[in-house]
N, C-alpha and C positions, 0 to 999 in steps of 0.2 A: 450105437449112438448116432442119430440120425444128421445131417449137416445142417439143418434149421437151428438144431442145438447148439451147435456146435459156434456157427455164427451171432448166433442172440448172446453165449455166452463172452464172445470178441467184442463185440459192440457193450458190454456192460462192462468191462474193464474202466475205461475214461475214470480216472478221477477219485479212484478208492485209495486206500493210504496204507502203507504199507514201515516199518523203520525197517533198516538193515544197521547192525553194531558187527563190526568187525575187521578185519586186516586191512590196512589202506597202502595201495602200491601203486608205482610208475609203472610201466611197462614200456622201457626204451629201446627202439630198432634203428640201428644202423645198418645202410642197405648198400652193396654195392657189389664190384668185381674182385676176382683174383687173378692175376697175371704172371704171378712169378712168387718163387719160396723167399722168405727174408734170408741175407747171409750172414745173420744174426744166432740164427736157430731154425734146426727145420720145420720151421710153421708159413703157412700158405699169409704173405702181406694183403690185407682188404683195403681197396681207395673206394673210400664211402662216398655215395653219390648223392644219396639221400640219408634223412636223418627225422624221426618222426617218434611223437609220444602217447600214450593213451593211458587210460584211468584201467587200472589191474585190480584184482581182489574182489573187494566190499564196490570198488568206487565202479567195476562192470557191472557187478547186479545192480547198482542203482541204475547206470543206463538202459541197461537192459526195461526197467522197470517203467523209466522213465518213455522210452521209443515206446513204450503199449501203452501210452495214455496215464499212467499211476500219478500216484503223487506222493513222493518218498522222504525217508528222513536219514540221513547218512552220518553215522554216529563213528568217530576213529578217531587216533592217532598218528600225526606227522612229526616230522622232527620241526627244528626250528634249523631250517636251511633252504638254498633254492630250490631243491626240489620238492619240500612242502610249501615252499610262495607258488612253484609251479599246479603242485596237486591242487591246491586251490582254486586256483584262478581256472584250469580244466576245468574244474565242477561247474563252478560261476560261468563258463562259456556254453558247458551242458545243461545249464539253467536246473542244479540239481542242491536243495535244500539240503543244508549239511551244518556241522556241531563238528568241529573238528577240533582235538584237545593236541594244544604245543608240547611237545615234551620236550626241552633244553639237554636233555641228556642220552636222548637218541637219534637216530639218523631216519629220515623218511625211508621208508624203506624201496628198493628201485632194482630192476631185472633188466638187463641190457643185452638186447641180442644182436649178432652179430652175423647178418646174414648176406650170403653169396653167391647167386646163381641160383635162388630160391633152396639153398640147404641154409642150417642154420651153423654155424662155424664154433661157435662158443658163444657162452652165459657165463655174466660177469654181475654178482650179484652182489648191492650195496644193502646191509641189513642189518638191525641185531635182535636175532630174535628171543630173549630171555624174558620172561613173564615182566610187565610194565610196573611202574615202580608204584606202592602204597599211596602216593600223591597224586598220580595220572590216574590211578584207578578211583580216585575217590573222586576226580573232578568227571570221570567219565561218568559213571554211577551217579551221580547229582544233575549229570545231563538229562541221562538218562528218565531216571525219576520223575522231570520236571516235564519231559515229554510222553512219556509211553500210556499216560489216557487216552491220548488221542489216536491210538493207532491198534486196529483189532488183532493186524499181524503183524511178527519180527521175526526178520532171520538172522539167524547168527550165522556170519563168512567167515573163517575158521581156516586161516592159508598156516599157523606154525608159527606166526611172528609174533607174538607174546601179546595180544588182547585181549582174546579168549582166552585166559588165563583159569587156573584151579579155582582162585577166591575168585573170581570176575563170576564164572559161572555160579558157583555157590553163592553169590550175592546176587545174582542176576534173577535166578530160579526162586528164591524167597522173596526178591521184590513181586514177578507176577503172579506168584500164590498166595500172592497176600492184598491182590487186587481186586477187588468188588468184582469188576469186570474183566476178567482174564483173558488176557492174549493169544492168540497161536503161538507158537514159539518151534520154527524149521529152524533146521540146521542143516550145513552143507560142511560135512566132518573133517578133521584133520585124523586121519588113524592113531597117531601117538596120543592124541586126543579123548580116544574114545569116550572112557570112562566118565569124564565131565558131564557126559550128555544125559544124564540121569533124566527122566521123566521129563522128554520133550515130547510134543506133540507130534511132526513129524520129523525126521532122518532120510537124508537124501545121499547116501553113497552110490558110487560106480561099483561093478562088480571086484574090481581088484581091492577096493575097500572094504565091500563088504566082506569077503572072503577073510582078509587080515583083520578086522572084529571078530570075524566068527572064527577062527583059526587053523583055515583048511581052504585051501582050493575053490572055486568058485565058476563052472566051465557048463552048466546044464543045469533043465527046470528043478531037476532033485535035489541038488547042490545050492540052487536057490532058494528052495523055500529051507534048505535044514540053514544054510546061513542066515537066512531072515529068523528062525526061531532062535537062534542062538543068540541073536541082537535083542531080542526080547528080553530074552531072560537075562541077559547082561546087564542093557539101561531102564530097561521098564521101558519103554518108550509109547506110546501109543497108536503110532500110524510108521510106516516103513515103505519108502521108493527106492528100489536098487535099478539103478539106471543100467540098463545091457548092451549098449553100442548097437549094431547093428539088427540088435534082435527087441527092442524095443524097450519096456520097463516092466518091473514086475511090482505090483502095488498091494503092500499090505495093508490091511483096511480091518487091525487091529491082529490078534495070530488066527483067527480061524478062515479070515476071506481073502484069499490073495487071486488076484487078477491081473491076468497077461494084455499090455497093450502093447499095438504092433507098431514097428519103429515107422516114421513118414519122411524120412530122408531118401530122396531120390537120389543124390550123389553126396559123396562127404571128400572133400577136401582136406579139412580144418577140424579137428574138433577141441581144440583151443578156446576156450572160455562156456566149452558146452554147461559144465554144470550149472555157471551162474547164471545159465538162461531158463534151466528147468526150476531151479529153486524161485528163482526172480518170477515168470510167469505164473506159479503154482501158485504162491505167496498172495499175486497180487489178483487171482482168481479167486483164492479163500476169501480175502479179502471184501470182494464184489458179491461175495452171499455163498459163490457156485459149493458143490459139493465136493470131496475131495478127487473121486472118479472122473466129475468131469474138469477139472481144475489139472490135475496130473495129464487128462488127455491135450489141453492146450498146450501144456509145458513137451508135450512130444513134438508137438507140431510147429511148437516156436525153438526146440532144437533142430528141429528139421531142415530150417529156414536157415541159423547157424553154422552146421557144418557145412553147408553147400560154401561157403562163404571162408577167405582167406583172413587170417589175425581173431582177435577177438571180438566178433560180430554181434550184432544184433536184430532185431527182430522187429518189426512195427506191423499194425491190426492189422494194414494191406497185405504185407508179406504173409499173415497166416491168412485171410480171407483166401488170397489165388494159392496158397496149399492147398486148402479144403475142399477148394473146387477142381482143383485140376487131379487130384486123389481120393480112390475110393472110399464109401462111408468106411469107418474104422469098426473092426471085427473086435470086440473086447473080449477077452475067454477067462473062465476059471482054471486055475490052476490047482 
């Protein structure tokens, strides 16, 4: 794939629409030192120096989405508490279009780290994640509904906290098969999840995911492609990205064409929010017309960008332009 491509296909990002429906979270870090054990119990006492929040879940892929120029539509669930007035008001500072449904009878959900000397000390996790209730799902679904013409792809963020629920998806999947113009429709899996994901378009696990779908190990090219069949014949699925860490992505392009791209991370720090940057890019590549091959190749290049990067980063056209350039054209192989 030559780098002319590769940048025509950056520059046509701006502007194309993408929804994201899925888990909505805080992600809260408390930062600080240790000095001494409490004489309380022997746990190391943290004096927080700093105190800082960011949009987790559904609510990164949209930034994510939104840093490449997209134009996104962010469809979830908060509680009705301060830290769904906070998730909010986040979005609205990220200047990022959102449909956000109140639910009075659960808690926004929130991941509080606790961190010290750059380790993380404890995760103190506010949530409940039991499938949302027949009332939240029906106001969510009539969001939905009243939006999803206008938008060619949706990803479903899929963190475990009860949106993606059994009925959500079964009602989700007969809304856009029953749509004149039908959607892409990615996903970014919950493993306990799998089965839901019945005839989606694409599927975006990491190897240790895919491996627990397919029900075996996941550690080599052979190991890959028999986990990748095994997702097939599981969900039906039509298209398959198994993301490989260091060793790049392997891309199914239905079960007979799988194609190895080579990872573009020069250093990885962080790979903290990596998925929702390959989902997010890919989405909003499909989006822009590109094809899935070359779509999947930007979503390497803007994880690339990512893991160099501390917390849950992101990615913007410049940050993959000086990739492309300062990294050899990309070798794509069959596998």
């Amino acid at each position: 794939m030559s780098r002319e491509k590769i940048h025509s296909a950056i520059t046509g990002l701006a502007g194309h629409k993408v929804m994201i429906i899925g888990d909505l979270m805080l992600d809260h870090y408390l930062m600080g030192v240790v000095e001494r054990i409490s004489p309380e119990a022997p746990v190391p006492v943290v004096r927080v120096e700093s105190e800082s929040h960011l949009l987790g879940g559904a609510g990164n892929v949209a930034r994510n989405i939104a840093s490449l120029g997209g134009a996104s539509l962010l469809v979830g669930v908060v509680g009705d508490d301060r830290d769904g007035v906070l998730l909010d008001r986040m979005c609205a500072d990220a200047k990022l279009v959102t449909r956000l449904i109140v639910d009075t009878h659960r808690p926004t959900t929130k991941k509080t780290r606790i961190i010290a000397h750059n380790q993380q000390v404890v995760r103190v996790d506010h949530e409940q994640a039991d499938a949302i209730s027949t009332d939240t799902l029906d106001m969510l679904m009539q969001t939905v509904e009243a939006e999803i013409a206008d938008y060619p792809v949706v990803i479903i963020s899929d963190y475990g906290k009860g949106t993606v629920s059994e009925e959500f998806m079964r009602r989700f999947m007969a809304l856009v098969d029953g749509l004149s113009s039908r959607p892409l429709v990615l996903v970014d899996p919950k493993t306990a999840n799998y089965d839901r994901y019945q005839g989606v378009d694409l599927l975006t696990p990491n190897t240790k995911e895919a491996g627990e779908g397919a029900g075996f190990p996941v550690s080599g090219q052979e190991s890959v492609i028999r986990a990748g069949h095994a997702l097939f014949d599981r969900l039906n699925c039509n298209n398959l990205l198994i993301t490989l860490g260091p060793d790049g992505m392997a891309l199914f392009e239905g079960r007979q064409t799988v194609r190895h791209i080579p990872t573009f991370a020069r250093k990885v720090f962080d790979v903290t929010g990596a998925g929702d940057t390959v989902i997010a890019t890919t989405a909003l590549a499909l989006s822009a017309g590109h094809d899935l091959l070359t779509s999947c190749t930007l979503a390497n290049y803007a994880a690339g960008v990512v893991v160099a990067q501390v917390g849950a980063a992101i990615a913007t056209p410049e940050d993959l332009r000086e990739t492309v350039d300062e990294l050899p054209e990309p070798v794509v192989s069959g596998w």
